[in-house]
N, C-alpha and C positions, 0 to 999 in steps of 0.2 A: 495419266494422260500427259503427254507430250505441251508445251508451251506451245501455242497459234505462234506464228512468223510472219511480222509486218512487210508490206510492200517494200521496205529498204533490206529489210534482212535477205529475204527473197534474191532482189536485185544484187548484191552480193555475194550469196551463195554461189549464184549463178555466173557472176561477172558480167552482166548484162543491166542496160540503163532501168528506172522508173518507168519510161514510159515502155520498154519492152516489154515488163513483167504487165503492167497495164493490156497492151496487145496479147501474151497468152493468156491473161484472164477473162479478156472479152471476147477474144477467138474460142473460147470455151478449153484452150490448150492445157492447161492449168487452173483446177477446180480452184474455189474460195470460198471461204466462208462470212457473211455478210453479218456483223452485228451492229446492229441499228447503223448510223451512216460510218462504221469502220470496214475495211475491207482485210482481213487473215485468212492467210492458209496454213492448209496441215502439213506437218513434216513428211509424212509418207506420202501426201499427194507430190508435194517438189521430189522425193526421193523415184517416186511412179514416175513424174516428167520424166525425168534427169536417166531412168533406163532404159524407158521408149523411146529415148531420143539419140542414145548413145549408141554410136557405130563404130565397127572394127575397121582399122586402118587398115589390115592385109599385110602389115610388114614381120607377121610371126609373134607378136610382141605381145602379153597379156594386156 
């Protein structure tokens, strides 16, 4: 099993603020995993974001 990924790692990965990563979690965008009052997620769930979300710019290019 893969290490959980703290709300800062997350926000990193992504290049995107604290409270962003807070808004895909609450928007339900980005499952998490809740132990006792910590908040992680899973690498393949940010991996799942990160594909659904990813668009082809059109300019031929992979």
């Amino acid at each position: 099993m893969e290490a959980l990924l703290t709300r800062e790692d997350v926000a990193e990965a992504l290049a995107v603020s604290l409270r962003t990563v807070d808004y895909l979690r609450s928007s339900g965008k980005l499952s998490a995993v809740h132990i006792q009052r910590s908040v992680r997620f899973l690498p393949d769930e940010v991996r799942k974001f990160v594909a659904e979300n990813t668009t082809r710019s059109g300019l031929g290019i992979l």
